[in-house]
Backbone as CSV, one residue per row, in Angstrom:
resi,resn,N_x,N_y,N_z,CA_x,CA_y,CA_z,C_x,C_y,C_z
1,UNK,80.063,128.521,153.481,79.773,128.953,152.136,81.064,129.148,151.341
2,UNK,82.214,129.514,152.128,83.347,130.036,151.212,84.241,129.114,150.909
3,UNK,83.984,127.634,151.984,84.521,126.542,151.539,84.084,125.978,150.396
4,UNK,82.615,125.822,150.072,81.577,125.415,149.051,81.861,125.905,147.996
5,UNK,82.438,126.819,147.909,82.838,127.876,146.614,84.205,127.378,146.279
6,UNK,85.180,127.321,147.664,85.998,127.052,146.974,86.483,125.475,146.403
7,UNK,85.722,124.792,146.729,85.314,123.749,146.190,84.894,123.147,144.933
8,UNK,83.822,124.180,144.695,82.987,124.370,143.325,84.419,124.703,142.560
9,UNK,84.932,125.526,142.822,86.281,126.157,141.458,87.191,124.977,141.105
10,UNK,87.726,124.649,142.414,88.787,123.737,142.675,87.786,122.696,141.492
11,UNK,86.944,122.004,141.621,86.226,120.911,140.370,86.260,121.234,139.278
12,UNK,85.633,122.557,138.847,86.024,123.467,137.880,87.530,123.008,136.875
13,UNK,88.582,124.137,138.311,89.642,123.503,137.491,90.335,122.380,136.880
14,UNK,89.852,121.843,137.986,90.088,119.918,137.919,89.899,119.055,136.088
15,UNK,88.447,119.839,135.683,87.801,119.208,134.867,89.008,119.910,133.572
16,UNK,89.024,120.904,133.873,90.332,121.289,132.416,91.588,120.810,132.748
17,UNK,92.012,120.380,134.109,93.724,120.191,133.960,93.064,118.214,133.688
18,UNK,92.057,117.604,134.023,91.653,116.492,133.315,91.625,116.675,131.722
19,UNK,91.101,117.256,131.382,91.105,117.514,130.025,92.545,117.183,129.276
20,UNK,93.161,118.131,129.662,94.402,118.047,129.525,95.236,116.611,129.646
21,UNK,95.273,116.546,130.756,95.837,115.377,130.415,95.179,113.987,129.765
22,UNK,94.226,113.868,129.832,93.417,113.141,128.399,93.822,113.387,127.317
23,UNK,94.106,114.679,126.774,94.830,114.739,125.128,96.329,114.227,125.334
24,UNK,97.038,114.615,126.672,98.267,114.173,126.588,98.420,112.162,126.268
25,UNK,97.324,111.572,126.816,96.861,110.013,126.591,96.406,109.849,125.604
26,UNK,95.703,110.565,124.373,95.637,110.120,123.409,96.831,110.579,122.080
27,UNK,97.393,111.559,122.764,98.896,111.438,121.985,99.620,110.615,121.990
28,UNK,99.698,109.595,123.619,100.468,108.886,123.867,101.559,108.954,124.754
29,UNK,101.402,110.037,124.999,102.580,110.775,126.536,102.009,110.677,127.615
30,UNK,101.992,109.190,127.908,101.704,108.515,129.091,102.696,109.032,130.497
31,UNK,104.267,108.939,130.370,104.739,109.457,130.999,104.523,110.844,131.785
32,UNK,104.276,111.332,130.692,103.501,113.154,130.903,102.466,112.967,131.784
33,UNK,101.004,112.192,131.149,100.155,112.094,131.891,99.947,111.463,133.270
34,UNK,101.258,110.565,133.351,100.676,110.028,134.576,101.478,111.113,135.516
35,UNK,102.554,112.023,135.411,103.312,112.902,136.412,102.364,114.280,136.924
36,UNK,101.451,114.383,135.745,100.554,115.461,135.868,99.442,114.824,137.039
37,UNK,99.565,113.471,136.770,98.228,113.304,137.246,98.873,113.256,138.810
38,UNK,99.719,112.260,139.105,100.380,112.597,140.529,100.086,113.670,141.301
39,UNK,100.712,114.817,140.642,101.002,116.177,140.899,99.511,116.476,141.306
40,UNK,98.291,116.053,140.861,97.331,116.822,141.016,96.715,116.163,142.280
41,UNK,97.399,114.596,142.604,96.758,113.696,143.769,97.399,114.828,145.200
42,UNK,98.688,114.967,144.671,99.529,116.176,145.697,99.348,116.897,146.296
43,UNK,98.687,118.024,145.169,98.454,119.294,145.136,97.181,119.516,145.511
44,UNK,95.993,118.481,145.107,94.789,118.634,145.359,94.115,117.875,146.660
45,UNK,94.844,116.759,146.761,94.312,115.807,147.879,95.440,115.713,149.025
46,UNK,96.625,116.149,148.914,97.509,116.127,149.564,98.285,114.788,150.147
47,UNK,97.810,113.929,149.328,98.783,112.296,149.506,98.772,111.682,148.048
48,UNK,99.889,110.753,147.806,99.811,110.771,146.492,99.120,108.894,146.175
49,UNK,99.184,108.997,144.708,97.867,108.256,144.575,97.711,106.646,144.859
50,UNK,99.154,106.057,145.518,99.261,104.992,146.106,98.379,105.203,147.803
51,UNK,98.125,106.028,147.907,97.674,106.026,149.331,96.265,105.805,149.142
52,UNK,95.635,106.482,148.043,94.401,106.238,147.883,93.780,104.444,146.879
53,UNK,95.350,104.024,146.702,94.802,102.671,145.866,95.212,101.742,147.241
54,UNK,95.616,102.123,148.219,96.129,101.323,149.371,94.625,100.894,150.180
55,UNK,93.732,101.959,149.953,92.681,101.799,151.091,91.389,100.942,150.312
56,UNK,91.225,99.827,151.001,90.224,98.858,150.227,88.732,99.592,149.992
57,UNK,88.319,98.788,148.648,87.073,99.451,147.813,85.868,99.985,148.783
58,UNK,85.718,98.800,149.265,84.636,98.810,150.852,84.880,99.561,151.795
59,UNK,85.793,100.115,151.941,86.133,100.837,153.226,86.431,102.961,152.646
60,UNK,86.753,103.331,151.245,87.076,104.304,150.789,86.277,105.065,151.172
61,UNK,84.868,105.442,151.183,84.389,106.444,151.517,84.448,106.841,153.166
62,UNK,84.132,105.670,153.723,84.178,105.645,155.448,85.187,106.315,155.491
63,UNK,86.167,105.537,155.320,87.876,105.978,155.726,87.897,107.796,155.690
64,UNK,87.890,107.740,154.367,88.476,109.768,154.033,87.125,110.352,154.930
65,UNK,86.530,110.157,154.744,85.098,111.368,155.550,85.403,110.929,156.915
66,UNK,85.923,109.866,157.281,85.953,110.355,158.727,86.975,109.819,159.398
67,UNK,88.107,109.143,158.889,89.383,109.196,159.502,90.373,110.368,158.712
68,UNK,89.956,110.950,157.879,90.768,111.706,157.338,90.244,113.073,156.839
69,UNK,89.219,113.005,157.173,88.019,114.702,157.402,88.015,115.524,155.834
70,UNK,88.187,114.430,155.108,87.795,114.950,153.965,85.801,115.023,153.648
71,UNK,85.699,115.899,152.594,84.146,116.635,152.209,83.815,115.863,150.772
72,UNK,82.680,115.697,150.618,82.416,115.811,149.645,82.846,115.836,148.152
73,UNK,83.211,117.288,148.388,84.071,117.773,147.104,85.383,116.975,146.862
74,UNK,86.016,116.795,148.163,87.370,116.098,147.871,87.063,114.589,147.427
75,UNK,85.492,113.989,147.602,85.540,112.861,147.048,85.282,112.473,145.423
76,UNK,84.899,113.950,145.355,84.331,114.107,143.726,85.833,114.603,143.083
77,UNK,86.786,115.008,143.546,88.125,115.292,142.600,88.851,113.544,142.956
78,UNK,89.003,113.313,143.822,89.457,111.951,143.860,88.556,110.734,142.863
79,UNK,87.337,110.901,142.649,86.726,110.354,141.990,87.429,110.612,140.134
80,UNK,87.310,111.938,139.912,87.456,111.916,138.652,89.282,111.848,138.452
81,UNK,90.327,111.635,139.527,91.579,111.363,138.871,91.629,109.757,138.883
82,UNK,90.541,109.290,139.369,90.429,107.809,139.574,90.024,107.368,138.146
83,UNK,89.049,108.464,137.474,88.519,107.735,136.437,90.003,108.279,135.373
84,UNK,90.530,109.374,135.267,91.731,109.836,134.154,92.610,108.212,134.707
85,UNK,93.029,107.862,135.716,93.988,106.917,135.878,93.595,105.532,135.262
86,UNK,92.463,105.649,135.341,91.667,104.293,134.506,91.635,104.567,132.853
87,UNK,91.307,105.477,132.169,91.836,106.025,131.527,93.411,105.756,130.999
88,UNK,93.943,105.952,131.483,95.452,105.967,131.033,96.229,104.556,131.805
89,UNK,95.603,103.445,132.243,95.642,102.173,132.369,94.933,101.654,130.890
90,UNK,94.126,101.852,130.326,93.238,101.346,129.806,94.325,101.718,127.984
91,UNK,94.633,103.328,128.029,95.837,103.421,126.971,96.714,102.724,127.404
92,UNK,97.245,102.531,128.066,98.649,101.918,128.311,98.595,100.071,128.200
93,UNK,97.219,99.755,127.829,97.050,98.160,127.718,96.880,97.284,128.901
94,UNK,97.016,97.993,130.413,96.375,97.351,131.348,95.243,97.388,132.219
95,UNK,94.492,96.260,131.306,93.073,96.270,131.329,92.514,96.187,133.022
96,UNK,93.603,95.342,133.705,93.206,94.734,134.915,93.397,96.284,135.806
97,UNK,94.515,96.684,135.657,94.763,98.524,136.566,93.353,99.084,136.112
98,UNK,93.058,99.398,134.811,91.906,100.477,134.466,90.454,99.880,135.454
99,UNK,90.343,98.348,135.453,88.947,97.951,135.902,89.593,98.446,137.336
100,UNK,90.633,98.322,138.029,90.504,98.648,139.450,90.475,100.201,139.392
101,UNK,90.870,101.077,139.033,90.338,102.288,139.290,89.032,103.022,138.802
102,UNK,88.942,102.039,138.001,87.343,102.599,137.315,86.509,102.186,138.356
103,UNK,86.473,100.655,139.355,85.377,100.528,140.139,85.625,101.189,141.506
104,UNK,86.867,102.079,141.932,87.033,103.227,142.965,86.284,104.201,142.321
105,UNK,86.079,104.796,141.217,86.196,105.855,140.303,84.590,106.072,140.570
106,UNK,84.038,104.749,140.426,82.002,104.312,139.921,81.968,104.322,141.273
107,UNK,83.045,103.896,142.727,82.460,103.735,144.260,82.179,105.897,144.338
108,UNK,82.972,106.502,144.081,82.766,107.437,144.714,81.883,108.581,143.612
109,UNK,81.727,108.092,142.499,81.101,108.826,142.037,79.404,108.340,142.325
110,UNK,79.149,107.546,142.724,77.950,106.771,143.352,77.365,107.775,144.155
111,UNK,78.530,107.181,144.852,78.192,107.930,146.439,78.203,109.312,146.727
112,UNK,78.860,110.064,146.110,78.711,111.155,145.733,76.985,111.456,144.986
113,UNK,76.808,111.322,143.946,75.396,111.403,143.459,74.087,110.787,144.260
114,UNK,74.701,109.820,145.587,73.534,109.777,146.516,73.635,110.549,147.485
115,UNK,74.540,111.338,147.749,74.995,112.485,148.790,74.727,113.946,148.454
116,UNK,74.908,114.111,147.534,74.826,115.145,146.977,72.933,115.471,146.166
117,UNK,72.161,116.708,146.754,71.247,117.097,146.650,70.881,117.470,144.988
118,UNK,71.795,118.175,144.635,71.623,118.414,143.510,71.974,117.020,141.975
119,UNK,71.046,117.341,141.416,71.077,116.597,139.927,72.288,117.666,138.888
120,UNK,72.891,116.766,138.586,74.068,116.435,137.702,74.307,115.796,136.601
121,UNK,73.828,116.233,135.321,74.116,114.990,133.967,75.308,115.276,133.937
122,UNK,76.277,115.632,134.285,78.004,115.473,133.706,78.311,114.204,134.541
123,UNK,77.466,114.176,135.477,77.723,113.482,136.683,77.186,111.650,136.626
124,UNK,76.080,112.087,135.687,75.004,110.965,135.372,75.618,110.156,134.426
125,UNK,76.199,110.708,133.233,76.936,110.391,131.914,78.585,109.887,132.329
126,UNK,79.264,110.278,133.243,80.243,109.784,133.796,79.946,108.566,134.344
127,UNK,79.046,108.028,135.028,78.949,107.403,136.065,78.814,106.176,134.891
128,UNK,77.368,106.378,133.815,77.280,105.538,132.938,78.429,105.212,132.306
129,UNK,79.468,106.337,131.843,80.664,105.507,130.968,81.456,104.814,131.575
130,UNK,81.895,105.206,133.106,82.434,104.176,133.787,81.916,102.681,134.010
131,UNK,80.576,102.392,134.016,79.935,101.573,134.650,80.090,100.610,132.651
132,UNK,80.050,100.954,132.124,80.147,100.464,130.597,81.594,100.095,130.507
133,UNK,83.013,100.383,130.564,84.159,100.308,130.656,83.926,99.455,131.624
134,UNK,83.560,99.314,132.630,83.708,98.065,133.640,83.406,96.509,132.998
135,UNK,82.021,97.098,132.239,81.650,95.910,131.367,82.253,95.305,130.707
136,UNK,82.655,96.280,130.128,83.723,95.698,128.798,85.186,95.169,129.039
137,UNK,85.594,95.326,129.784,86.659,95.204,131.100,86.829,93.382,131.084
138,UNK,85.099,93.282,131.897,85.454,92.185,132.331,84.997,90.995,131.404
139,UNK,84.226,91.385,130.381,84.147,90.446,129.262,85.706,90.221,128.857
140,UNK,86.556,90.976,128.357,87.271,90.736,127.690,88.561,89.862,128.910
């Protein structure tokens, strides 16, 4: 239970230091945003975010839940710095980086919403804007 909780916060916070660095990307302090975002692959997941673009699309969820004993929760914060990094590929003009982290971003937020018991529209509405950015992605 006290992991679950601390879990729940840890997302919590996640969603405002995301926030954050989203305004820092539409200012344009890409530099800013992408060191913040590092820092949070660090601090929150404890490897930084080449380790998680190293492990192929097909294999990401297997891998962390059970070669690397990550939960749930840790797939739902890895999920949403996947989608800020797509995000700030997508400001920065590379369309091809944003579609690859957006379709890590749509793998674990998936899978997450088929794992997870409870219903989620923050969760539902994410999933849709990613899955729309993919679209548009690959038209262009």
């Amino acid at each position: 239970m006290y992991q679950k909780d601390y879990i729940l916060r840890m997302i919590e916070m996640l969603g405002d230091l995301i926030a954050g660095i989203l305004g820092l990307i539409k200012k344009g302090e890409f530099e800013k945003a992408a060191d913040k975002l590092e820092n949070l692959y660090l601090g929150m997941l404890k490897e930084d975010s080449a380790f998680f673009r190293d492990i192929p699309i097909d294999e990401l969820t297997d891998r962390l839940l059970h070669l690397h004993n990550y939960t749930n929760g840790h797939l739902e914060v890895l999920a949403e710095l996947l989608n800020a990094e797509a995000e700030l590929c997508l400001a920065q003009g590379n369309k091809t980086g944003s579609l690859e982290y957006s379709r890590r971003s749509l793998r674990l937020f998936e899978f997450i919403d088929a794992e997870y018991k409870t219903y989620s529209q923050d969760r539902i509405d994410k999933i849709a804007a990613i899955r729309n950015r993919i679209k548009i992605l690959e038209i262009t």
